[in-house]
N, C-alpha and C positions, 0 to 999 in steps of 0.2 A: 450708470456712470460712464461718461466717456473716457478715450484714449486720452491719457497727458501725458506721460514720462514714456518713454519708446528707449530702447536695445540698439544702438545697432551695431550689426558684427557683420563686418566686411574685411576677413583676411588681406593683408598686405600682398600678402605673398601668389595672390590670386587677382589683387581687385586694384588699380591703378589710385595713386591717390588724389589724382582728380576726378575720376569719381566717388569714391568714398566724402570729398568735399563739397561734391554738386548732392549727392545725397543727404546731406546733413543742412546743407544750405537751404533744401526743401523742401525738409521736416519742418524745420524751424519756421518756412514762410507760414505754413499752415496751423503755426502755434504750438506744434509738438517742443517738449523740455526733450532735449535730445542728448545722451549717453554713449558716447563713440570709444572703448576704451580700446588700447592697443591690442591687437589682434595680428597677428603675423601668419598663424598656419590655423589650419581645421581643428588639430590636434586641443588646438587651445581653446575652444569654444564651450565644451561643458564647465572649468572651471569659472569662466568669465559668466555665465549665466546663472551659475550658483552662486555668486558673489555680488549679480544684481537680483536680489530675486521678488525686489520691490517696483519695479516696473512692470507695467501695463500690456506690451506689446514689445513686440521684435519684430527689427528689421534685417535680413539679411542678401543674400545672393545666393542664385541656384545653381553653381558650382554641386555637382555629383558627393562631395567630401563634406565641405559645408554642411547642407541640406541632411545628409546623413549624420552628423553631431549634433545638429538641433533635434532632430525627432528623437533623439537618443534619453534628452533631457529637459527639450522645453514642453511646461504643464500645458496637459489638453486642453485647459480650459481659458488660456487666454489667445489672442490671435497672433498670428504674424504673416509675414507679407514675403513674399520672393520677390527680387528683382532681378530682371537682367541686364546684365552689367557685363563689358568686356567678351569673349570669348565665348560666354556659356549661353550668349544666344539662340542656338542651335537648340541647344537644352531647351530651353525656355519653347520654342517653336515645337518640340516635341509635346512637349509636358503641356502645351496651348496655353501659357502664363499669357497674360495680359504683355504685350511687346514695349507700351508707355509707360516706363514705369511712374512719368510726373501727374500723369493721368490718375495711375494707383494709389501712389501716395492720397491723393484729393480724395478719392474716393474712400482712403482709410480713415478721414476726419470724422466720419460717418459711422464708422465700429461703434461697438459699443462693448465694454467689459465685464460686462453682464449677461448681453444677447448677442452670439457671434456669430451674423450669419456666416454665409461663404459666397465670396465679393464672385460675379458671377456679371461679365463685359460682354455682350455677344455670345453668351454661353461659353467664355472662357474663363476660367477660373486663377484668381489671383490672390485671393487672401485665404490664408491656411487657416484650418483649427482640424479639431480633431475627425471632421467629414471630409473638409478634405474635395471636393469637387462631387461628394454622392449626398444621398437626400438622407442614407440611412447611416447610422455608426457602423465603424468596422468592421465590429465584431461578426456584424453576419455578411463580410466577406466572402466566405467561400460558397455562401447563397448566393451572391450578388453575382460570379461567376456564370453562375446558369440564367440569371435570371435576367439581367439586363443586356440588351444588343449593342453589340459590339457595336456598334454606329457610332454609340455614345461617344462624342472625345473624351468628356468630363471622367466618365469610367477607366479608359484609357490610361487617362493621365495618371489616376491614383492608383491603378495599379501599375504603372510604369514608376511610380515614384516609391512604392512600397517595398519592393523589393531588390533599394539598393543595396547592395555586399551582400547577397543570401547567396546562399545557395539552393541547386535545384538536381529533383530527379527525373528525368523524364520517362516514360515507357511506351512502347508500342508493340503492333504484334498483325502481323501480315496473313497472308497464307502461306508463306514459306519457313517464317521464321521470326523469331521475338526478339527483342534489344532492349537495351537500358542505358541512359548515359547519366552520367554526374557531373552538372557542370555546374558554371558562377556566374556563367552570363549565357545569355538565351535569348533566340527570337524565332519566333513562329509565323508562319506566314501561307494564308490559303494559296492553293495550285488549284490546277483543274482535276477533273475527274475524282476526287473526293479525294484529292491527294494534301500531304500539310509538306511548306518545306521550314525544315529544320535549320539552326545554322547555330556552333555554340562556339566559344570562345574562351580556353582555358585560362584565367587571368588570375590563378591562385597569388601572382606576386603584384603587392601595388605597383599601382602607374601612378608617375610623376603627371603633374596636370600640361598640358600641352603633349604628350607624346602620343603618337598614331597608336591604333589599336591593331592588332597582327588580324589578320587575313582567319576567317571563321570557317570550322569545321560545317560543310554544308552535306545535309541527307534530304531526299524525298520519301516521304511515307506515307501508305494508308491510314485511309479515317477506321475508326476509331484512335484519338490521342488521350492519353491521362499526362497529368503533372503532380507532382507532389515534391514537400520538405525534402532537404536531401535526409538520410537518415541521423549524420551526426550532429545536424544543426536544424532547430525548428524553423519555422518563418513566424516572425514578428511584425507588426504593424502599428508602428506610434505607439510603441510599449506594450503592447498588448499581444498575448501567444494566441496562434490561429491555431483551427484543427490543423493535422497534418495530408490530409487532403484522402485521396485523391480526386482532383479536381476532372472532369472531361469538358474536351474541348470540343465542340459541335464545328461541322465543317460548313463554310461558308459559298454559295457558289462564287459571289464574286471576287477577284482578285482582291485582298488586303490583310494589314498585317497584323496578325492579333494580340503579337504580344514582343515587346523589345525592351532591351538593356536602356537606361536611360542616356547612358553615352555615348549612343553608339546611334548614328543615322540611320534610319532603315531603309529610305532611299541608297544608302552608298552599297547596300548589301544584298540587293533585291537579286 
């Protein structure tokens, strides 16, 4: 069966309302019955999708807060689509979304509510379901870790988008001396000489959408790296509770970054 009835939740308070109008304007060209109901903040997103729960597909924007309220509630089994819209472009260039979203759309006529692949432009991934930009289900995530080369964008991206609001532990252990940090946001990034640099960013208090992110606690350390769940909070992924790890992270000779916040440029922080 194909797409007909579509979602779309595009916060006011985030999303200009000329785009939210060009957005709806084409859907509709493409023959989507299109459902635009008021939406103002993030906050309000699971209600409004448990009150539509007869539609097909969602559409939304990849706003950090957004993107985190749908995965929180919308079913694995149907699709939906990011857009970049306003501001969270940056996002989107991280996360390698398809950049046209009129492109995406077209390409969403093609969905189908039965068989979802993952819309897949040049090897950039734009339409969500429960894979997500990888070829296997989540679940063997913390497989997927070891197993796939960092090269992957598509890898990248899902796990840059899986672990928004988590928290994390880090550990390491030198020849001098061992550490451990607890933080909320996290970017990892190869050095030379089997060195990783570290860089965390304490952001226990929300950010209002537009405001800078403070200046990251930055460390260099030797390889061997682990990752894992912070303790009091597991990691979750599209509903779904992951082991608690510990994950290891293999050092790369070449310069890049293997793991960042999704808000956060990792060019700006290199």
């Amino acid at each position: 069966m194909t797409l007909h009835r579509l979602l779309v939740v595009l916060p006011s308070a985030l999303i200009a309302a000329r785009s939210r109008r060009q957005v709806r304007e084409a859907l509709q060209a493409q023959g989507f019955e299109v459902l635009l109901p008021r939406c103002r903040e993030p906050h309000e997103i699971s209600a409004l999708i448990r009150s539509h729960s007869a539609v097909e597909g969602l559409v939304t924007a990849t706003d950090p807060e957004t993107v985190s309220a749908v995965l929180m509630v919308w079913p694995s089994d149907r699709p939906w689509l990011l857009l970049p819209l306003g501001s969270d472009r940056q996002l989107c260039e991280e996360l390698q979304l398809w950049s046209n979203w009129q492109t995406a759309i077209a390409q969403l006529r093609r969905a189908s509510s039965s068989s979802i692949p993952v819309g897949l432009v040049d090897d950039r991934p734009f339409l969500g379901s429960l894979k997500l930009g990888l070829s296997q289900p989540m679940a063997g995530l913390h497989q997927q870790w070891r197993q796939y080369p960092w090269q992957s964008e598509a890898v990248r991206a899902a796990l840059k988008l899986s672990w928004l609001g988590q928290r994390f532990q880090v550990e390491g252990k030198t020849a001098s001396q061992q550490w451990s940090w607890r933080t909320t946001q996290l970017q990892i990034a190869c050095g030379r000489d089997r060195r990783f640099w570290l860089s965390h960013w304490e952001t226990e208090r929300s950010r209002r959408p537009g405001d800078p992110w403070p200046s990251p606690t930055r460390q260099q350390v030797e390889a061997p790296l682990q990752i894992q769940a912070h303790p009091s909070q597991p990691l979750w992924y599209l509903g779904q509770r992951l082991p608690d790890g510990p994950w290891h992270l293999q050092h790369r000779p070449q310069s890049q970054v293997l793991f960042a916040p999704p808000a956060v440029n990792p060019k700006a922080v290199r």
